[in-house]
PQR file with spaces between the fields and no chain letter, atoms N, CA, C, O and H, PARSE charges and radii, in Angstrom:
ATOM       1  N    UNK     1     -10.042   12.562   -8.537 -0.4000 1.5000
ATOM       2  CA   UNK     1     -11.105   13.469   -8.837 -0.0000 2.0000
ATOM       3  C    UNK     1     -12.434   12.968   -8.294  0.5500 1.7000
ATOM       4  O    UNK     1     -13.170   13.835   -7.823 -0.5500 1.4000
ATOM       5  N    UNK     2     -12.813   11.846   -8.284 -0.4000 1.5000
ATOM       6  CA   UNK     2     -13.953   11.234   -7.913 -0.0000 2.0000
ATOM       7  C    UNK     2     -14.318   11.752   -6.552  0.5500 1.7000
ATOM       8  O    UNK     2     -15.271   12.457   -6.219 -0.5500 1.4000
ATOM       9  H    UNK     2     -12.215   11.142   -8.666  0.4000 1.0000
ATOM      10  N    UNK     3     -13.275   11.206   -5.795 -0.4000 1.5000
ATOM      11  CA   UNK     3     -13.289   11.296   -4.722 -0.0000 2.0000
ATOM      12  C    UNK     3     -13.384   12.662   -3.807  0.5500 1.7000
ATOM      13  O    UNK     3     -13.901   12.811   -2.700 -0.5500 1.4000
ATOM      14  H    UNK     3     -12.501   10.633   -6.066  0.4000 1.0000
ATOM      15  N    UNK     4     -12.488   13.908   -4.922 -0.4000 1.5000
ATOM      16  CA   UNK     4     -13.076   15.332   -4.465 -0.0000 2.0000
ATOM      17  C    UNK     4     -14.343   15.623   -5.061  0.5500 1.7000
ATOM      18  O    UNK     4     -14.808   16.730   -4.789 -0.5500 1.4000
ATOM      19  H    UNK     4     -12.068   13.788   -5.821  0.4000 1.0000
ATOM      20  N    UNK     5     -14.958   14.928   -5.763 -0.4000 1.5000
ATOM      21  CA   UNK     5     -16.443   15.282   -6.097 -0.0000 2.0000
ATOM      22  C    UNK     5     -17.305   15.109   -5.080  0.5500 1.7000
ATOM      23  O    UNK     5     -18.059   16.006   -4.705 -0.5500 1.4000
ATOM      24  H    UNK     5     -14.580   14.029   -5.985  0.4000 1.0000
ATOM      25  N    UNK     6     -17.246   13.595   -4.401 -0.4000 1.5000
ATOM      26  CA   UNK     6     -17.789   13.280   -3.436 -0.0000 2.0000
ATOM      27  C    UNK     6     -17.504   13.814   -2.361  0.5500 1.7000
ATOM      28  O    UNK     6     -18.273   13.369   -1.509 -0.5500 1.4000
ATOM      29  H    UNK     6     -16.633   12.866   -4.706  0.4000 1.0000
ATOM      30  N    UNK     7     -16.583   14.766   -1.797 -0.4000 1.5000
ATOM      31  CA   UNK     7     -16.120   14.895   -0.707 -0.0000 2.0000
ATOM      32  C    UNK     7     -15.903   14.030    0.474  0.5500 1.7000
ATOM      33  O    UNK     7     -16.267   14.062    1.649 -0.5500 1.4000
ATOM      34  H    UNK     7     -15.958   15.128   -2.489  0.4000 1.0000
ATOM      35  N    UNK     8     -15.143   13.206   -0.294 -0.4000 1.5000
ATOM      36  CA   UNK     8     -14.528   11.960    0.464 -0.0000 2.0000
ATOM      37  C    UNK     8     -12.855   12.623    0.915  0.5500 1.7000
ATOM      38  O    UNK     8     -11.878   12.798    0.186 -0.5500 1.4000
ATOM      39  H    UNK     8     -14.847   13.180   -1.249  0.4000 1.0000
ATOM      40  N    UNK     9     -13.000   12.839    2.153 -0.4000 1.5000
ATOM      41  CA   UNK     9     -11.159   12.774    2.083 -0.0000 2.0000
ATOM      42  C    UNK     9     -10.576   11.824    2.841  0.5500 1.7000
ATOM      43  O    UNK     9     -10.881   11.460    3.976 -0.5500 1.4000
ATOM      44  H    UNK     9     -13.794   12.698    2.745  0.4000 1.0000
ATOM      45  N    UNK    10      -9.364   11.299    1.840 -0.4000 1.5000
ATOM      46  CA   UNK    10      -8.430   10.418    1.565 -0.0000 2.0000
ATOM      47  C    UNK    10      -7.329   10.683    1.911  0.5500 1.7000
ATOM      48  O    UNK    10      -6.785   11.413    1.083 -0.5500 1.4000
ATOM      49  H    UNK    10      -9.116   11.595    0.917  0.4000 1.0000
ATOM      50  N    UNK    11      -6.373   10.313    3.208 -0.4000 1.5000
ATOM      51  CA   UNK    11      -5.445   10.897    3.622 -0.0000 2.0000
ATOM      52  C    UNK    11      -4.323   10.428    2.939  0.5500 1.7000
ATOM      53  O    UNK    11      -3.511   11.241    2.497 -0.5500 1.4000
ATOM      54  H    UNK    11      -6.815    9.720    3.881  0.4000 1.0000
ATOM      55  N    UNK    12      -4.073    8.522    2.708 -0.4000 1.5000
ATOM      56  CA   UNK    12      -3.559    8.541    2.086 -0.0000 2.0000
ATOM      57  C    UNK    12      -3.909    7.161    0.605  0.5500 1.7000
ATOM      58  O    UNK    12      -5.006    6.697    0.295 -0.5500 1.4000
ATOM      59  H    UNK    12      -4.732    7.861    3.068  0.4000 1.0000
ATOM      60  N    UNK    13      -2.509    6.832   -0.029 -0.4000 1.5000
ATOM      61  CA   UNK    13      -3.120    5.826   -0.696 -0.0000 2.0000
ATOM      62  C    UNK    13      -2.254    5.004   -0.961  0.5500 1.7000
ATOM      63  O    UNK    13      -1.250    5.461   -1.508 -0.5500 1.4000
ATOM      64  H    UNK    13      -1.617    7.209    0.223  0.4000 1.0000
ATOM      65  N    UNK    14      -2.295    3.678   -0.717 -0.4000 1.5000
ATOM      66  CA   UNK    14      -1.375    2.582   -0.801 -0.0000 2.0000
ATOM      67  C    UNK    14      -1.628    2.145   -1.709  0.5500 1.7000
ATOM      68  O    UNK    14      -2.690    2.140   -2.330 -0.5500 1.4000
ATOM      69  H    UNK    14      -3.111    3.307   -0.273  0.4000 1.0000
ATOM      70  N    UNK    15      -0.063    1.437   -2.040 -0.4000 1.5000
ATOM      71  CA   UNK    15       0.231    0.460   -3.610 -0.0000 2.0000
ATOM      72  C    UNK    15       1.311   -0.640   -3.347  0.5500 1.7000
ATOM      73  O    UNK    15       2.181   -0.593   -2.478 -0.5500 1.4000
ATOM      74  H    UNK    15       0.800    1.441   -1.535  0.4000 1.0000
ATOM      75  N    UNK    16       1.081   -1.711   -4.323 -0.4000 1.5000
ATOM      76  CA   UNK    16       2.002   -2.659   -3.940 -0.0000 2.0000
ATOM      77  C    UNK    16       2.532   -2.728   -5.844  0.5500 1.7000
ATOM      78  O    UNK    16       1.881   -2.340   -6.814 -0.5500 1.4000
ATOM      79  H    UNK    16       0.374   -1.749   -5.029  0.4000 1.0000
ATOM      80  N    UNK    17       3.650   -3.244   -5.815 -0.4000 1.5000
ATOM      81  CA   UNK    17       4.273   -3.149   -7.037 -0.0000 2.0000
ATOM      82  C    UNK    17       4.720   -4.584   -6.659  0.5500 1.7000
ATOM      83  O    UNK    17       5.066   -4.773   -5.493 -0.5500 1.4000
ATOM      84  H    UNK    17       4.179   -3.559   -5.028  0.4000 1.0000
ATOM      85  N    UNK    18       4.744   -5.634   -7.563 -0.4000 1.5000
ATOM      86  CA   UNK    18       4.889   -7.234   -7.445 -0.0000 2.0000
ATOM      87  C    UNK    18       6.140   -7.481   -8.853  0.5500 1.7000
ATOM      88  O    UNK    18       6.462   -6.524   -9.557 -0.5500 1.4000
ATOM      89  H    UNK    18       4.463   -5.480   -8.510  0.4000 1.0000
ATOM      90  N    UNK    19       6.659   -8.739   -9.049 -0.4000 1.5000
ATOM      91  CA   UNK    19       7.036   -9.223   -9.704 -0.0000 2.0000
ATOM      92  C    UNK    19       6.911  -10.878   -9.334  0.5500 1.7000
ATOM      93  O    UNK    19       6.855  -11.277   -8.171 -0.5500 1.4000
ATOM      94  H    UNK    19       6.397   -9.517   -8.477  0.4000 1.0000
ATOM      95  N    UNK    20       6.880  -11.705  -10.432 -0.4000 1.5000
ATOM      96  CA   UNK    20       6.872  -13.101   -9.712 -0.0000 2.0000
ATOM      97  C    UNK    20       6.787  -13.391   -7.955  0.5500 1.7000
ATOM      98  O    UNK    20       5.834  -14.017   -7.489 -0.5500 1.4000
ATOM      99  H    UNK    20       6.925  -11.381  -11.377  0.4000 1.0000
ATOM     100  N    UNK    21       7.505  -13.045   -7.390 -0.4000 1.5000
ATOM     101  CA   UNK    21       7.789  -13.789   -6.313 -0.0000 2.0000
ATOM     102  C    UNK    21       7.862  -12.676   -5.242  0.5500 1.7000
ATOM     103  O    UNK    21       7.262  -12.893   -4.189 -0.5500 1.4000
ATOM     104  H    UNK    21       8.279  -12.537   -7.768  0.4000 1.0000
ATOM     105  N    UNK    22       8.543  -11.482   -5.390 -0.4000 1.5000
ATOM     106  CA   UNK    22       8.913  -10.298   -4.992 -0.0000 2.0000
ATOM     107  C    UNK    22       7.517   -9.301   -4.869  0.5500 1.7000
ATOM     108  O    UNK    22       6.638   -9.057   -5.695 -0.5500 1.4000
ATOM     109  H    UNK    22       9.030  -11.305   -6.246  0.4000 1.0000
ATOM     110  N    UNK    23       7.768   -8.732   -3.128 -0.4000 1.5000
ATOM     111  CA   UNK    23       5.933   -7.530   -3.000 -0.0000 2.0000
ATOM     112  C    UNK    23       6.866   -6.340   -2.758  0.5500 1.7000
ATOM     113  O    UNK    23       7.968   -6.479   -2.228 -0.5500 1.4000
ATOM     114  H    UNK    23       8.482   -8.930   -2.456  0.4000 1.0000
ATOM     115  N    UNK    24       6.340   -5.075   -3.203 -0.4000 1.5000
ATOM     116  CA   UNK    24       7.083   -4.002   -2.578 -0.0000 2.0000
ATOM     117  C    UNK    24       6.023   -3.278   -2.277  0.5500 1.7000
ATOM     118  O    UNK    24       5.017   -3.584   -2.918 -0.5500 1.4000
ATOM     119  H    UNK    24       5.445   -4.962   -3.634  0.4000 1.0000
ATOM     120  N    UNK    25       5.891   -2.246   -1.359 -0.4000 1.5000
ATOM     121  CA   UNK    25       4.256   -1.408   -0.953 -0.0000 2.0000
ATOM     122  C    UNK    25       5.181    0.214   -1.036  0.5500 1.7000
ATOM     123  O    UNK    25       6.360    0.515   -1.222 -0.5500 1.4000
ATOM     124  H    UNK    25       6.708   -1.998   -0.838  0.4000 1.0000
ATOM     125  N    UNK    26       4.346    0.716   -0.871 -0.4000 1.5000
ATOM     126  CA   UNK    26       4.068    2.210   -1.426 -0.0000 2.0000
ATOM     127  C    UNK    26       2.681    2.904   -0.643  0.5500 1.7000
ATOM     128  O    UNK    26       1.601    2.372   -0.383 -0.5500 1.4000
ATOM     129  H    UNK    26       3.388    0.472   -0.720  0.4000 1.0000
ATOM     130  N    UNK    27       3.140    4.237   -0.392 -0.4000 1.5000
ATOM     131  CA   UNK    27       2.178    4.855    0.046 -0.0000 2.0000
ATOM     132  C    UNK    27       2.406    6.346   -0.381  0.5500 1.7000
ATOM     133  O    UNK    27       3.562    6.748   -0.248 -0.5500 1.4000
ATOM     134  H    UNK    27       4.017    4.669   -0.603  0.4000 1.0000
ATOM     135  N    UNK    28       1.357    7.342   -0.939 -0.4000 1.5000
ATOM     136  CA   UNK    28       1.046    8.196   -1.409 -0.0000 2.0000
ATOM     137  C    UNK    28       0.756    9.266   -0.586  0.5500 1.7000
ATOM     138  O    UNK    28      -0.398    9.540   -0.917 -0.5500 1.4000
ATOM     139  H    UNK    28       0.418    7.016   -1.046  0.4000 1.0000
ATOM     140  N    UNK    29       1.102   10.096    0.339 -0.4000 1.5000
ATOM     141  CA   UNK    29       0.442   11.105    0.666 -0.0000 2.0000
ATOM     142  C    UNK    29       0.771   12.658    0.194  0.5500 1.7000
ATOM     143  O    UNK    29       1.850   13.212   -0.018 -0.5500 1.4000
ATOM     144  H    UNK    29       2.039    9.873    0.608  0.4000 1.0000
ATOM     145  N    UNK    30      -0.461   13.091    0.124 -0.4000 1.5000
ATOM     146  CA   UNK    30      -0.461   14.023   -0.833 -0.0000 2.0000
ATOM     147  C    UNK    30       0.429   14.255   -1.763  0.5500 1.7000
ATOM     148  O    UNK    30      -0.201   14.019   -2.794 -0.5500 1.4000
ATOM     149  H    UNK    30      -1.338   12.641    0.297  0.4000 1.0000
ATOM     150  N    UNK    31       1.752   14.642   -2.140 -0.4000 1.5000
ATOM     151  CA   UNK    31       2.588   14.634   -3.433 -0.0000 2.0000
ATOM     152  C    UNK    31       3.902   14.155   -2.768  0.5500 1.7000
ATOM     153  O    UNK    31       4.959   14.545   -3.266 -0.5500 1.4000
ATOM     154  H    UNK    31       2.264   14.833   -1.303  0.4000 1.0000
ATOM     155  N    UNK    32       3.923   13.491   -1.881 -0.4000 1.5000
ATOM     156  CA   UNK    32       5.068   12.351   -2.003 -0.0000 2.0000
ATOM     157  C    UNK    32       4.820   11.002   -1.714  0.5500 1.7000
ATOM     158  O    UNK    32       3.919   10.476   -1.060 -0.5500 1.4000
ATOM     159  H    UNK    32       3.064   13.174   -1.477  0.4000 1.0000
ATOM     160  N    UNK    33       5.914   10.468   -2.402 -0.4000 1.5000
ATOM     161  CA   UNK    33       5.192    8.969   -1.775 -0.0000 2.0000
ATOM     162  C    UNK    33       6.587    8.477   -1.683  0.5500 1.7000
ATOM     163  O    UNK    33       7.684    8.740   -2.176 -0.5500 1.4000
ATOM     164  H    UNK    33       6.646   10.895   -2.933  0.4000 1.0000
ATOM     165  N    UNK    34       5.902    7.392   -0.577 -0.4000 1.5000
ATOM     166  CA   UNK    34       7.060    6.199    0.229 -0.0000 2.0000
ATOM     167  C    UNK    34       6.723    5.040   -0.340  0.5500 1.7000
ATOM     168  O    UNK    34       5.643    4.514   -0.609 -0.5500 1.4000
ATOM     169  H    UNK    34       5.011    7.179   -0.177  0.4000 1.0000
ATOM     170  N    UNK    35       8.354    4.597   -0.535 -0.4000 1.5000
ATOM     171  CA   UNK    35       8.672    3.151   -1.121 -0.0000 2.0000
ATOM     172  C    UNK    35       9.227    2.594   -0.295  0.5500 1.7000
ATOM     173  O    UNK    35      10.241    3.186    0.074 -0.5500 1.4000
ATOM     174  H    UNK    35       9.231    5.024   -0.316  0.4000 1.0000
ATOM     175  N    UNK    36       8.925    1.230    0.435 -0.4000 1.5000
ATOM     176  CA   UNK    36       9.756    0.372    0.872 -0.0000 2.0000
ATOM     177  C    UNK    36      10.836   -0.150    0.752  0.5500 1.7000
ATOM     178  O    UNK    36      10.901   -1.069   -0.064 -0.5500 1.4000
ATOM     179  H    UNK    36       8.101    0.749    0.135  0.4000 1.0000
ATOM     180  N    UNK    37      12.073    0.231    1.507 -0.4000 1.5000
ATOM     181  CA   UNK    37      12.938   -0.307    1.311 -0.0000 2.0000
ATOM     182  C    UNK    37      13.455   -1.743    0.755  0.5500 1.7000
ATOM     183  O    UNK    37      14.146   -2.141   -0.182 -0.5500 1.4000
ATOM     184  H    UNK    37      12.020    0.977    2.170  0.4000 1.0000
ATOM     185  N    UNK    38      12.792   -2.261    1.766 -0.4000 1.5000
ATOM     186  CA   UNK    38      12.964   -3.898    1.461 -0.0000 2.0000
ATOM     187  C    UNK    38      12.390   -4.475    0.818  0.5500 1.7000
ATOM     188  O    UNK    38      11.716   -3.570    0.326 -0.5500 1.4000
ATOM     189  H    UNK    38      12.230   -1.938    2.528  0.4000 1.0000
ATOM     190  N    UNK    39      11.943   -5.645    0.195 -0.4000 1.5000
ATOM     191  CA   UNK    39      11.210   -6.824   -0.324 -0.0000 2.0000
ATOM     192  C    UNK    39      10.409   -7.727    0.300  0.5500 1.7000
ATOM     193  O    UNK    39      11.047   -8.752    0.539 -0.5500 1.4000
ATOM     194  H    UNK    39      12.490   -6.380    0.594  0.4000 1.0000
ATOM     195  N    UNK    40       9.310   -7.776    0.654 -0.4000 1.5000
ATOM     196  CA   UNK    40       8.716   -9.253    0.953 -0.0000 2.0000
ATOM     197  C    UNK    40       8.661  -10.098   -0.114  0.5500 1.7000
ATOM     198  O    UNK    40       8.606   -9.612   -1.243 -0.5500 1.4000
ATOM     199  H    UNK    40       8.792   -6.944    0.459  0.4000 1.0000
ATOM     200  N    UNK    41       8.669  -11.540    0.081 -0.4000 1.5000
ATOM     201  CA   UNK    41       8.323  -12.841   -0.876 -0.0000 2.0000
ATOM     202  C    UNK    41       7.506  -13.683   -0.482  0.5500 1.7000
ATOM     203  O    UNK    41       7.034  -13.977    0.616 -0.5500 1.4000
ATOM     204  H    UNK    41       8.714  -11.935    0.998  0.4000 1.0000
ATOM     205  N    UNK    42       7.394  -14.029   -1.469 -0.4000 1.5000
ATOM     206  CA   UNK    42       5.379  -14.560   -1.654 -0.0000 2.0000
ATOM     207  C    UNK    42       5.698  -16.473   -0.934  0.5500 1.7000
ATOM     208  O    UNK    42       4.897  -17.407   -0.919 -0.5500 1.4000
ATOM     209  H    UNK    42       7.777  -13.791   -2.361  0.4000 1.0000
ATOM     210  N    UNK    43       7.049  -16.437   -0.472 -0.4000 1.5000
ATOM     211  CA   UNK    43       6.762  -17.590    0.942 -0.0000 2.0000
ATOM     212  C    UNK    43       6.961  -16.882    1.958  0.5500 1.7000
ATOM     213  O    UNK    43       7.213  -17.521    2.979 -0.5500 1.4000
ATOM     214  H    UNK    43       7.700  -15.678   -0.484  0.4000 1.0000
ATOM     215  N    UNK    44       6.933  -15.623    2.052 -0.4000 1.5000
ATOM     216  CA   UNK    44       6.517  -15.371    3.700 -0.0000 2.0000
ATOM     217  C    UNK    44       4.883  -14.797    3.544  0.5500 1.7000
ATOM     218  O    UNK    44       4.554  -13.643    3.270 -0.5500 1.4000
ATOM     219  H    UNK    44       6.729  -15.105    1.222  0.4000 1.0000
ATOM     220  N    UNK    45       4.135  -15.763    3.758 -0.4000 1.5000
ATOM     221  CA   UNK    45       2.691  -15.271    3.557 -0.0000 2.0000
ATOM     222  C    UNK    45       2.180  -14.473    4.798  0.5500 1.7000
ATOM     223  O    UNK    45       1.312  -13.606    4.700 -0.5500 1.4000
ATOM     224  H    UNK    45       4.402  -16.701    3.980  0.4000 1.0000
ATOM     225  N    UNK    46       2.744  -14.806    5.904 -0.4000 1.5000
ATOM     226  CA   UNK    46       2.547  -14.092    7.005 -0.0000 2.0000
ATOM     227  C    UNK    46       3.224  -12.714    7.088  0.5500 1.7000
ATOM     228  O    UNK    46       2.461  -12.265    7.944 -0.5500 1.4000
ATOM     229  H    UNK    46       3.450  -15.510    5.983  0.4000 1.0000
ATOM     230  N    UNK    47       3.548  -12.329    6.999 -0.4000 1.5000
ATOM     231  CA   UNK    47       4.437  -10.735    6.626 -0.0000 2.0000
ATOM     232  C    UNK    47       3.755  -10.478    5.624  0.5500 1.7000
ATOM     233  O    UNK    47       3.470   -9.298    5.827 -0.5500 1.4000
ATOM     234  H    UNK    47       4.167  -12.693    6.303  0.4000 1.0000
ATOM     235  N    UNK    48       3.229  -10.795    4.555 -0.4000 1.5000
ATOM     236  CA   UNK    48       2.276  -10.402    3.765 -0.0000 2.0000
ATOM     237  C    UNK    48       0.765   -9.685    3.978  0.5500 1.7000
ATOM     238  O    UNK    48       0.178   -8.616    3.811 -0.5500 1.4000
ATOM     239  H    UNK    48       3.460  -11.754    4.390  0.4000 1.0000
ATOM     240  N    UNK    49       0.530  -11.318    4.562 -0.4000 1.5000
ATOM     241  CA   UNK    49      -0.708  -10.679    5.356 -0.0000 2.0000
ATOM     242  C    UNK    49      -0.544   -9.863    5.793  0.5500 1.7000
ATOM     243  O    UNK    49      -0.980   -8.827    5.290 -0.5500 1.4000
ATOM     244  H    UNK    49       1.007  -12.187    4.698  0.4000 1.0000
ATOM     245  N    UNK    50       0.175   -9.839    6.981 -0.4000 1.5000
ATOM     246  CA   UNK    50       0.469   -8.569    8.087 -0.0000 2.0000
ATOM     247  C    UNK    50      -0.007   -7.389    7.222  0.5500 1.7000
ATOM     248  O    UNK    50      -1.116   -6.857    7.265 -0.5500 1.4000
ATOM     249  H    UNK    50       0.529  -10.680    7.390  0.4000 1.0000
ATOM     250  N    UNK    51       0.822   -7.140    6.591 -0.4000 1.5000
ATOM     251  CA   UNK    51       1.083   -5.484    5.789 -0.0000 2.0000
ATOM     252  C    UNK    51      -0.350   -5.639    5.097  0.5500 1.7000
ATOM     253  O    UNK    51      -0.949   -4.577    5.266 -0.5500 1.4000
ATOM     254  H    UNK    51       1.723   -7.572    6.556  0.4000 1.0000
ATOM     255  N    UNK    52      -1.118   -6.536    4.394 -0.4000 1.5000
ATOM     256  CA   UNK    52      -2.510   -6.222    3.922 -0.0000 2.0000
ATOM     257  C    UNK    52      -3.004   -5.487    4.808  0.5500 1.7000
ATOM     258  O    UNK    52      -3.117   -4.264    4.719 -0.5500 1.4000
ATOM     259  H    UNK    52      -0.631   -7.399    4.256  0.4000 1.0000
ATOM     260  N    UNK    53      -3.435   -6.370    6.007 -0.4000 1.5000
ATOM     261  CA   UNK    53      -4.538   -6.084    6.854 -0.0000 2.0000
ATOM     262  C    UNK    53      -3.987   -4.996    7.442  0.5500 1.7000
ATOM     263  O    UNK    53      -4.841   -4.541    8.202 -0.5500 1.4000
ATOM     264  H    UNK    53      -3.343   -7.363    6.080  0.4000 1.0000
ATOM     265  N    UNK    54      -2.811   -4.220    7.491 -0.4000 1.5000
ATOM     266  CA   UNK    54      -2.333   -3.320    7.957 -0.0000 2.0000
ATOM     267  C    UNK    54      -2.960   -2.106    7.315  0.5500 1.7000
ATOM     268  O    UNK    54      -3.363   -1.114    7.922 -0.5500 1.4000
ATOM     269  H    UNK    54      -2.116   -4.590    6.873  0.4000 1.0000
ATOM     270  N    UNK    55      -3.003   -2.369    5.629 -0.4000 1.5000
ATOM     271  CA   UNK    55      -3.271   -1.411    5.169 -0.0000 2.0000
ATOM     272  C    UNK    55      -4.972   -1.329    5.276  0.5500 1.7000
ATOM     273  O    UNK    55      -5.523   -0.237    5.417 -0.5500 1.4000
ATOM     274  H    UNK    55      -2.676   -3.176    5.136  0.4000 1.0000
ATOM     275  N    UNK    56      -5.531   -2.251    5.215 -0.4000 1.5000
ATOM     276  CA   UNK    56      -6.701   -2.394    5.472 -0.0000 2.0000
ATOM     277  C    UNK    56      -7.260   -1.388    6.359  0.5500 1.7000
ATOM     278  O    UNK    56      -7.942   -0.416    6.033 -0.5500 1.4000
ATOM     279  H    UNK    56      -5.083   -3.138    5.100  0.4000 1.0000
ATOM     280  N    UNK    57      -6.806   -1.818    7.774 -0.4000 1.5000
ATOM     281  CA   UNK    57      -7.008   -0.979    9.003 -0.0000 2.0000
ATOM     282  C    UNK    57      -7.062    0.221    8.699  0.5500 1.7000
ATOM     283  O    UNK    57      -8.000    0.909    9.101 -0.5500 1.4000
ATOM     284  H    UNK    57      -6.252   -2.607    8.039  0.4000 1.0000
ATOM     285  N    UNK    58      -6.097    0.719    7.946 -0.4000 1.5000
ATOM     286  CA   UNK    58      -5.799    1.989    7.631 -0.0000 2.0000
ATOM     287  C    UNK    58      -6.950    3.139    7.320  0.5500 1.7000
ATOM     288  O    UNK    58      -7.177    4.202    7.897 -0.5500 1.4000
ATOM     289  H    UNK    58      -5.336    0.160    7.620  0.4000 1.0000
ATOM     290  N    UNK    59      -7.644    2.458    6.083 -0.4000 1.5000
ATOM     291  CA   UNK    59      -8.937    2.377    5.622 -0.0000 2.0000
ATOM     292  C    UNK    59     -10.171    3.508    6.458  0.5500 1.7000
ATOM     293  O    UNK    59     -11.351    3.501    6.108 -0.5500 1.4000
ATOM     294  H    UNK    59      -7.460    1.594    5.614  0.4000 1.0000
């Protein structure tokens, strides 16, 4: 809502869902959203990164 107040548009919106050790990402566009198949783990910090700054870019 904020964001249609402002007339900001937001194409889409990313999420990461964690457990201990385990990253999973998610992305929202408009009324569906994508879940990652797979798992990253928090010792591959580089594949991690990656997908941050990925989403970052996105931005």
């Amino acid at each position: 809502m904020f964001n249609q107040q402002k007339n900001n548009q937001i194409s889409s919106v990313y999420g990461i869902v964690k457990n201990s050790s385990n990253w999973k990402f998610l992305r929202l566009i408009e009324n569906q959203v994508d879940i990652e198949v797979g798992e990253h783990f928090i010792g591959n910090l580089e594949s991690l990164l990656g997908i941050l700054i990925y989403i970052i870019d996105c931005l």
